[in-house]
C-alpha positions in Angstrom: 89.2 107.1 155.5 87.1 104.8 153.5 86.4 105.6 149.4 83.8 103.8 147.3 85.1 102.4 144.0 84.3 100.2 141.6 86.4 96.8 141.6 86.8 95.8 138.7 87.9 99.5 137.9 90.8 99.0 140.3 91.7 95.8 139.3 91.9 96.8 135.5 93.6 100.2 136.8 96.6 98.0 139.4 97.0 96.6 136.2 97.2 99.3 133.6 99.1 101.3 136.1 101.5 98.4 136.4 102.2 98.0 132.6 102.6 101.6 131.8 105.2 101.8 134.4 107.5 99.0 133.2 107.2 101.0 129.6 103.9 99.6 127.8 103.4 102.5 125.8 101.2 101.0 123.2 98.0 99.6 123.3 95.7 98.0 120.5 91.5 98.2 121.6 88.4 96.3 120.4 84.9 97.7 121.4 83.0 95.7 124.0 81.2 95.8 127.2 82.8 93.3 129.1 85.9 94.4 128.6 84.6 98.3 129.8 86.7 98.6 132.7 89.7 97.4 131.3 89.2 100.1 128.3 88.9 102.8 130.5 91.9 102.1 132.7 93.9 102.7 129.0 92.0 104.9 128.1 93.2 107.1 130.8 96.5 106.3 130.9 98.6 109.2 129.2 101.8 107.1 129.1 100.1 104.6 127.0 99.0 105.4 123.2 95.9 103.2 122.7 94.4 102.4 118.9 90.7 101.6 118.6 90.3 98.8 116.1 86.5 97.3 115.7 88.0 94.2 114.1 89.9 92.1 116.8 91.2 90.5 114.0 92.7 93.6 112.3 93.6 95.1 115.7 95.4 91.6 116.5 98.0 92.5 113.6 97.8 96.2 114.0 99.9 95.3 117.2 101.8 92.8 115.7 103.5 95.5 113.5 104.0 98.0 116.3 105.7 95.6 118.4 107.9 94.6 115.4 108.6 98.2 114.9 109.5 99.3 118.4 110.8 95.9 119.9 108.3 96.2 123.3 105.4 94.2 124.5 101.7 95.5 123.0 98.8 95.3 125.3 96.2 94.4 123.1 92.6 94.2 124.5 89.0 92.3 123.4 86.0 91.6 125.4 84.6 87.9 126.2 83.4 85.3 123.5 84.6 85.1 119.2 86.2 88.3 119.8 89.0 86.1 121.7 89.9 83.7 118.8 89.6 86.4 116.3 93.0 87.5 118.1 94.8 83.9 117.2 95.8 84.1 114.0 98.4 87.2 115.2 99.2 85.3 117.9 100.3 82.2 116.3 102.4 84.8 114.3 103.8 86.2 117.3 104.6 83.1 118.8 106.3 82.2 116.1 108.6 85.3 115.4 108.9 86.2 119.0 107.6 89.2 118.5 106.1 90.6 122.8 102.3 90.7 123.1 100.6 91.5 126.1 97.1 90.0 125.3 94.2 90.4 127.3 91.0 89.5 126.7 87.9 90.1 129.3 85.8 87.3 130.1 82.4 86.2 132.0 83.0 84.4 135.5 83.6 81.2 135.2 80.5 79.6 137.1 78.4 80.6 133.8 80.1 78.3 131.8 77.8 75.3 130.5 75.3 77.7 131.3 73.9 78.9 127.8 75.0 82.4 128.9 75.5 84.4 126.1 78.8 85.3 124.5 80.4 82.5 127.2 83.2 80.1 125.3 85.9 78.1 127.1 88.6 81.2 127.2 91.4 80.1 129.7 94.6 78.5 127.5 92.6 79.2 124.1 95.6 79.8 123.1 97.8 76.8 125.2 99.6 75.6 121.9 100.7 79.4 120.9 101.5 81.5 123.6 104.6 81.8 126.0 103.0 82.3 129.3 99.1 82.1 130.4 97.3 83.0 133.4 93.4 83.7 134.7 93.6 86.7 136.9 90.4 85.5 138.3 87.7 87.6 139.4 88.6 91.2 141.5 89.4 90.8 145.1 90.4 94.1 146.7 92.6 93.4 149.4 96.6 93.7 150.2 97.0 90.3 149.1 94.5 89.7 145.7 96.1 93.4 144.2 99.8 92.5 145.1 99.4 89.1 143.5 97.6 91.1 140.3 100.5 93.4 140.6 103.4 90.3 140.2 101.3 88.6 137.3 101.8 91.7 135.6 105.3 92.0 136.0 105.7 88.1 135.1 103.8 88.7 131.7 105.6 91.5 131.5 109.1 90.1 131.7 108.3 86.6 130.1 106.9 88.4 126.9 109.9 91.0 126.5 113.0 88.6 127.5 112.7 86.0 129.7 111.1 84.1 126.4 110.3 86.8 124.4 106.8 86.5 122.9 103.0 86.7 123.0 101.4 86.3 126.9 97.6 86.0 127.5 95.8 86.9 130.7 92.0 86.0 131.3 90.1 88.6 133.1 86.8 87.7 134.3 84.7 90.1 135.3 80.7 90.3 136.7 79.0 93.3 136.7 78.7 96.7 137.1 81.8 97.7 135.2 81.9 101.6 135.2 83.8 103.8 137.7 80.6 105.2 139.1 79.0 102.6 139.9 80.1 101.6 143.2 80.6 98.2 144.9 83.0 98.4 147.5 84.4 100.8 150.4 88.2 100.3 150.4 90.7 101.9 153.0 92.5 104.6 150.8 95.9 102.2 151.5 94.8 100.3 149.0 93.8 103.0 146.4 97.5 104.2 146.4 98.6 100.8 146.0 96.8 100.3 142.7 98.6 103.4 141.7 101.9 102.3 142.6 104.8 102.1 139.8 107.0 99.5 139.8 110.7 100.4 141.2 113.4 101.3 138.3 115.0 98.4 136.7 111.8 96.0 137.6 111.0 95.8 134.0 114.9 95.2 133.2 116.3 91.8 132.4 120.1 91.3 131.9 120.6 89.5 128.6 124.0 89.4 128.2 125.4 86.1 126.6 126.0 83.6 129.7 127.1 80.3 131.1 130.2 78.1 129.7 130.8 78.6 125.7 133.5 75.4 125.2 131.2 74.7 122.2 132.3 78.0 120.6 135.8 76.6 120.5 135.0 73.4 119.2 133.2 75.3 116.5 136.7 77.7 115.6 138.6 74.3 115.6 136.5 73.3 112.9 136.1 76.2 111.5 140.3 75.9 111.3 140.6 72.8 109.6 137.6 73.2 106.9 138.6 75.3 104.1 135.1 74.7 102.0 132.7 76.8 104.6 129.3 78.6 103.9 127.4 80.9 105.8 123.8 81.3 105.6 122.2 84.4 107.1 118.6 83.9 107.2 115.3 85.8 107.8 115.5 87.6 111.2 116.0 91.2 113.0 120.0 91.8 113.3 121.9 94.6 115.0 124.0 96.6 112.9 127.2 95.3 114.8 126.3 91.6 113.3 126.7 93.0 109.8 130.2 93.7 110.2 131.6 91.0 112.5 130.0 88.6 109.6 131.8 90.1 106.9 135.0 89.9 108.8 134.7 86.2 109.7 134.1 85.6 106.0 136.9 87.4 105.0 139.0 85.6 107.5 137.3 82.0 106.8 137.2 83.2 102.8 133.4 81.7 103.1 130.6 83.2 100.7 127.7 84.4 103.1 124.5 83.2 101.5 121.9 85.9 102.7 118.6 85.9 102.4 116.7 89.0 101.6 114.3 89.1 104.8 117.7 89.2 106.8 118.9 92.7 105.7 122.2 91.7 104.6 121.7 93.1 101.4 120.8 96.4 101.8 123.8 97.7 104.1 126.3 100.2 104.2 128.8 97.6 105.0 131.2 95.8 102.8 129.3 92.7 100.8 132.1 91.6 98.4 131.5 88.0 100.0 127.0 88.4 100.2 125.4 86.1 97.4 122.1 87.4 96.7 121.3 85.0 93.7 122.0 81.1 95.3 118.2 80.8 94.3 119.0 80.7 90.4 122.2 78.6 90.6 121.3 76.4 93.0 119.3 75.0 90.3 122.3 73.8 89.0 123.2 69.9 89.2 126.7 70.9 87.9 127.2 73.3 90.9 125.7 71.3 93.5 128.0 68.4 92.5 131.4 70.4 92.7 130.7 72.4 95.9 129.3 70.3 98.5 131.0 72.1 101.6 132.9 71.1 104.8 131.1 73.1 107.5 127.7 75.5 108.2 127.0 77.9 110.2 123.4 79.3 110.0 122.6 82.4 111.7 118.5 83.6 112.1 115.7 81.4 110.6 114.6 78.7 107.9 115.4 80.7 105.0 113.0 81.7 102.1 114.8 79.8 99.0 112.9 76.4 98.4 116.3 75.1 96.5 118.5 76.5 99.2 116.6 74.6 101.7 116.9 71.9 99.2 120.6 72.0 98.7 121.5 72.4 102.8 118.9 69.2 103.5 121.4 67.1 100.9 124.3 68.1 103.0 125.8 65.9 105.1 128.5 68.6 106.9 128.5 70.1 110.6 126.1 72.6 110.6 125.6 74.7 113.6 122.3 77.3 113.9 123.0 80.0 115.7 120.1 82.8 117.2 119.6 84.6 120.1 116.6 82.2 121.7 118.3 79.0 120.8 115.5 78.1 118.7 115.4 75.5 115.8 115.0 76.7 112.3 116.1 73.2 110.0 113.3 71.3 108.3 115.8 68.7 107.0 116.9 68.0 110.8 120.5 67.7 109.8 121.9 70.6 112.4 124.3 69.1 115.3 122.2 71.6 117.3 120.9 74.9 117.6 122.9 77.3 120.0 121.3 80.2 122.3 123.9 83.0 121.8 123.9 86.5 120.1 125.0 86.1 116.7 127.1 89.1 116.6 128.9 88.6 120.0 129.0 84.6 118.1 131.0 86.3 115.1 133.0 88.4 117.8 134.2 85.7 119.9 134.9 83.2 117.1 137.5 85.7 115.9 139.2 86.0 118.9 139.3 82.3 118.9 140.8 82.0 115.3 143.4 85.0 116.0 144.6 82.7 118.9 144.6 79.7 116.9 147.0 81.0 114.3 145.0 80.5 111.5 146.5 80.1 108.1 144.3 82.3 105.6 142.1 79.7 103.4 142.6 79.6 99.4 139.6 81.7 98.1 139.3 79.5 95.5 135.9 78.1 97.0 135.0 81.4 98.0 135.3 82.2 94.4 133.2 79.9 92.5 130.3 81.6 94.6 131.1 84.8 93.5 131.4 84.1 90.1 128.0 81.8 90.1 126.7 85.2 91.6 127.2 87.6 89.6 126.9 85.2 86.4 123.1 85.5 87.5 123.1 89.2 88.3 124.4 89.5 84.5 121.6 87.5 82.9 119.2 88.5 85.5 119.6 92.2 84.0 119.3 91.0 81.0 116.0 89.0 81.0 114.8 90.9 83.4 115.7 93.7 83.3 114.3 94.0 79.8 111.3 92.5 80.1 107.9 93.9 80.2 107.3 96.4 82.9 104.3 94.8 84.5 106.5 91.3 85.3 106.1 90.2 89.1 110.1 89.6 89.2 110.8 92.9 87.6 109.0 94.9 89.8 111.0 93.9 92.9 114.3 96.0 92.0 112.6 99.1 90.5 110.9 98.9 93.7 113.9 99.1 95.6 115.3 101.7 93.5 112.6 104.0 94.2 112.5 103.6 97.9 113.7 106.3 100.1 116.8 106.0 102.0 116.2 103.9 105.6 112.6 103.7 104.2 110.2 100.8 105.9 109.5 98.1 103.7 107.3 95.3 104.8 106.7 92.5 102.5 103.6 90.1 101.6 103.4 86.4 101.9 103.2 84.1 99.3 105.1 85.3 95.8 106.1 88.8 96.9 108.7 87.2 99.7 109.6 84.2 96.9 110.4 87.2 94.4 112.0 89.7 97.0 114.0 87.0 97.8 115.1 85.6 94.6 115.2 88.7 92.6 116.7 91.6 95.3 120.2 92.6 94.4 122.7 93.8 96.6 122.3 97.8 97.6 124.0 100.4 99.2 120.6 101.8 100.5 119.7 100.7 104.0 116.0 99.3 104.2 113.9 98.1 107.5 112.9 95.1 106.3 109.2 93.4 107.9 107.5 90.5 107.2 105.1 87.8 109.1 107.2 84.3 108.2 106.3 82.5 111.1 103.0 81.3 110.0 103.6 82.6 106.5 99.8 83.7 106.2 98.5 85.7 104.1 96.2 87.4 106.8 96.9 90.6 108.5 99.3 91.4 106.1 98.1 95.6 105.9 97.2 95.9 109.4 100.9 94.8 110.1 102.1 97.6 108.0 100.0 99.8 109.5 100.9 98.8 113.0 104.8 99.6 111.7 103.7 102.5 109.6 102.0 104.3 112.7 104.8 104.0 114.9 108.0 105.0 113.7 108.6 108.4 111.5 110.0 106.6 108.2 108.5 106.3 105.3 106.7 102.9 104.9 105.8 101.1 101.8 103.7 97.7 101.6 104.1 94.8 98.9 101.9 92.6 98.6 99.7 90.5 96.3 95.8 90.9 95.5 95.0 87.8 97.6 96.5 89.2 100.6 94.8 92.4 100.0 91.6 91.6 99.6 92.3 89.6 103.1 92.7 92.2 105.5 90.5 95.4 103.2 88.7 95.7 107.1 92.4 97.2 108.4 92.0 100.5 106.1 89.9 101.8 108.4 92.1 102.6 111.1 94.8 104.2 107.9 91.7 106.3 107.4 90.8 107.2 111.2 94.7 107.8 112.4 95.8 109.0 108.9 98.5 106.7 107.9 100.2 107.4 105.3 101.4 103.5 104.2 102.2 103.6 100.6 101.0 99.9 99.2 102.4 98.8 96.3 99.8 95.7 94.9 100.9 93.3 92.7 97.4 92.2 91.0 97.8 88.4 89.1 93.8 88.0 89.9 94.5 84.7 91.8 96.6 82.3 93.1 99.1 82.6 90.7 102.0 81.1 92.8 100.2 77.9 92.3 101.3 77.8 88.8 104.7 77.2 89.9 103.3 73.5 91.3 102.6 70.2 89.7 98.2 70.3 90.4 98.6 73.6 87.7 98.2 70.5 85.1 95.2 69.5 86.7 93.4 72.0 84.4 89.8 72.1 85.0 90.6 71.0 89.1 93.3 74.0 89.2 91.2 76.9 87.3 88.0 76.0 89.6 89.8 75.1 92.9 93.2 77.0 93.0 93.6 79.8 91.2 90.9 81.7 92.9 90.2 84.1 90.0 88.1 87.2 91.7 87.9 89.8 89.1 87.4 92.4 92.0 88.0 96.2 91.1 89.6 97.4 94.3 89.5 100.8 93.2 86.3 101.8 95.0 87.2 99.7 98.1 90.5 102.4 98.0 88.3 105.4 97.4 85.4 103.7 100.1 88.1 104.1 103.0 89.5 107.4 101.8 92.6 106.4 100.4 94.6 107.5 97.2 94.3 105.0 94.0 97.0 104.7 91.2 96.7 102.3 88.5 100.0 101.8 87.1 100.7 101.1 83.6 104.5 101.5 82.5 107.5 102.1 84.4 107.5 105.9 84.1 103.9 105.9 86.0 105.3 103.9 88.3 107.7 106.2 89.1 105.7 109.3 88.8 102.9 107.8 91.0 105.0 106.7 93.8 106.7 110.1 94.0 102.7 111.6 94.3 102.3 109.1 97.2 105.4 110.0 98.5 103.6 113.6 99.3 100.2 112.3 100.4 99.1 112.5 103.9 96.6 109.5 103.1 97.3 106.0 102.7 98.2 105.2 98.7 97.8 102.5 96.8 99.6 101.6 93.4 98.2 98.6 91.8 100.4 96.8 89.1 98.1 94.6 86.9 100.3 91.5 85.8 99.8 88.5 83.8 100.8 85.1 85.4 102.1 82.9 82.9 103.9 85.9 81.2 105.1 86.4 84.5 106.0 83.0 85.2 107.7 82.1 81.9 110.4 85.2 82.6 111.1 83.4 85.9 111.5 80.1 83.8 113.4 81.7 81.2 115.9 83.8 83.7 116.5 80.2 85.8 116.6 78.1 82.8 119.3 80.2 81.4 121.5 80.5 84.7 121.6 76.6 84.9 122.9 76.5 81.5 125.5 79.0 81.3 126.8 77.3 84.5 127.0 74.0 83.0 129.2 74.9 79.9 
């Protein structure tokens, strides 16, 4: 028996049908018309949860923070034209964090091109220098043939963007008119109706990622490791299983090397013994006397290219092995000076490297390298709690710990670009409270920074809390709207300098009439009624005891909150000056 569809209805619904059944289960929509069929095949779908966002833009890093979130490819979907490259700047992101998008963006057929037909640009590999795998579906066919080959695209983007190179996919869908289910264009044998319909097999969707192939170069690395007493490990930004926490620790104890960790990694805020983490190599770093005495033999650098400007600094002067280690092989080292960068999990890395030592009858290293660390270390802490700690409330760096202090226990805390990742980083002490950590550094924009936390906010049940600066805010204002449609209740926590006040910290700040007119980007904006405009709750903090009284009020809101924390740049910026300058010294006596 014969049934009249619509094609492109069953080509977006082979599709949809596909995805959902290899576990898409979110989906991130723009409003359009060409991409009408596509819509309505998620739409429809009850296994997928699908977000309507009418900035692609915003939608773009809506996604972004679900797929951090839940570790699974986001479908996100756009019709044909600007709305395309409105999606790039989160894709750029995702490419460069690895974090699985399923992008797909509806397009005219490609015989108007040239044309002058409206809302027509060149869409196929607009994203060629960004994206992990690309394809044009090209336009609906409905025979056995067209819907299987649909049918195995899907399953390639699928598996490409989850494992086989985890990261963002596009596919092109061109489509010509009509594009609603009841308006008919073809009679199809009902074979092919149940094939559009069809779920992929169990274990389809499933890639084995198990650590593979011959590791000799592990054992070379334990030989080393065995005959180089001065050793450093750097643990830098990146997502970590709970087992890599506590094989680390061990290998330092065993190695009696300080693990440098930077904040985005997590390291810090773990249940697990830290007696070996430094959290304050930023500060002493600084120091020529330090640098000069501890120049080490060997290291091993686990996740990315960490936050810490003299960090980076102080591993580029180094002229030891140093091995990068992460799960995609992928090359985090500015300075080029790595022997390589190795594809293996780092905690089956710390696992295996132990076994290796145990059988190499390691001696136990003197910890009198390991020591000078510490001690550098908590030299900081001291003074940091002293400058800092006693400084004026509203101080950029101060705010980071009472921050932390306040944040619920395996809380969500995603953090902005520009100075709030600098100061996280610089000023976060070690905790015993376990935080999520989330941020965008693979770009490092400033763009999409709320409609990330809201992505992350929307799709777990923890408590999440944005920091950010007023720059970044004002950026992505458009991404309230879907905290006010879906009532999410992301706390934001905004830092207000009015400007680029991270500029001060560079050499054009002397430029004076240049830097005011040019760089610091003074806006005087009162973001109060654009809080209020999207139905959010406003706090203007003034002194540490509103701060804490007006987080615990957002704490119980069902709306989105924000606390804004008015500070003053160079005040700001000469407590940073005065906390470093005084590390260096005390280090040199």
């Amino acid at each position: 028996m014969k049934i009249k569809v619509n094609r492109n209805c069953l080509w977006a619904d082979t599709f949809v049908n596909g995805l959902s059944s290899l576990g898409v289960k979110y989906a991130c929509i723009s409003p359009g018309s060409r991409n009408t069929s596509l819509t309505i095949a998620f739409a429809k779908n009850k296994k997928i949860k699908s977000y309507l966002h009418i900035d692609e833009r915003a939608s773009a890093f809506f996604a972004l923070g679900i797929a951090k979130a839940k570790h699974t490819p986001v479908a996100l979907v756009c019709t044909s034209g600007t709305a395309v490259a409105e999606f790039y700047p989160a894709i750029i992101e995702a490419f460069k964090q690895r974090v699985p998008l399923i992008v797909c963006t509806a397009d005219r057929p490609a015989e108007l091109l040239n044309l002058g037909a409206n809302q027509t640009i060149f869409q196929k590999d607009i994203y060629k220098n960004h994206i992990r795998f690309s394809a044009d579906a090209g336009l609906p066919e409905l025979s056995e043939k067209k819907l299987n080959a649909l049918r195995m695209l899907t399953l390639k983007a699928f598996l490409t963007s989850s494992a086989l190179d985890t990261g963002p996919v596009h596919i092109n869908f061109p489509f010509d008119k009509p594009f609603e289910p009841d308006s008919f264009t073809d009679e199809i044998e009902e074979d092919l109706l149940v094939l559009s319909k069809t779920e992929f097999k169990n274990g389809a969707g499933s890639i084995n990622k198990n650590n593979s192939g011959k590791n000799g170069w592990i054992t070379e690395i334990a030989k080393e490791m065995k005959t180089s007493s001065k050793g450093i490990i750097i643990v830098g930004p990146g997502s970590y299983e709970k087992e890599f926490y506590k094989q680390c620790s061990e290998l330092s104890d065993k190695l009696s090397y300080p693990i440098l960790a930077d904040a985005s990694s997590g390291f810090r805020f773990t249940e697990f013994n830290k007696k070996n983490v430094i959290a304050n190599y930023d500060a002493f770093l600084r120091s020529n006397e330090f640098i000069k005495k501890h120049s080490p033999e060997l290291i091993i650098h686990f996740g990315r290219t960490v936050t810490s400007k003299y960090l980076d600094e102080y591993l580029s002067k180094c002229n030891s092995p140093r091995y990068m280690i992460n799960e995609f092989g992928d090359w985090f080292d500015p300075s080029k000076k790595s022997i390589g960068a190795f594809k293996y999990a780092p905690e089956d890395f710390c696992g295996e490297v132990l076994t290796k030592l145990n059988k190499l009858k390691r001696e136990q290293n003197s910890d009198s390298w390991l020591k000078d660390f510490i001690f550098a270390d908590k030299t900081a802490e001291l003074i940091k709690n002293g400058i800092i700690g006693n400084s004026i409330f509203a101080s950029e760096s101060g705010v980071i710990n009472e921050l932390i202090d306040l944040l619920p226990k395996d809380s969500n805390l995603m953090i902005s670009n520009s100075m709030p990742i600098r100061d996280f980083d610089n000023f976060a002490s070690l905790q015993t409270k376990k935080i999520s950590l989330f941020y965008n550094r693979g770009a490092s924009g400033i763009d999409g920074i709320i409609s990330t936390a809201l992505g992350i906010a929307s799709s777990t049940n923890k408590t999440t809390i944005l920091l950010t600066g007023d720059l970044a805010f004002y950026y992505d204002l458009s991404g309230f709207l879907a905290a006010a449609k879906y009532k999410i209740p992301l706390i934001v926590i905004l830092i207000n300098n009015n400007g680029g006040g991270i500029f001060k910290m560079l050499p054009v700040s002397k430029q004076k009439t240049i830097f005011d007119d040019f760089f610091m980007a003074s806006h005087n904006l009162d973001f109060k009624p654009f809080v209020k405009g999207f139905g959010g709750n406003y706090f203007l903090v003034k002194s540490r005891s509103g701060f804490i009284k007006n987080f615990s009020q957002a704490l119980g809101k069902k709306e989105f909150s924000v606390l804004e924390i008015k500070t003053d740049m160079t005040e700001s910026l000469n407590i940073r000056n005065d906390y470093w300058n005084t590390v260096t010294e005390k280090l040199s006596e």
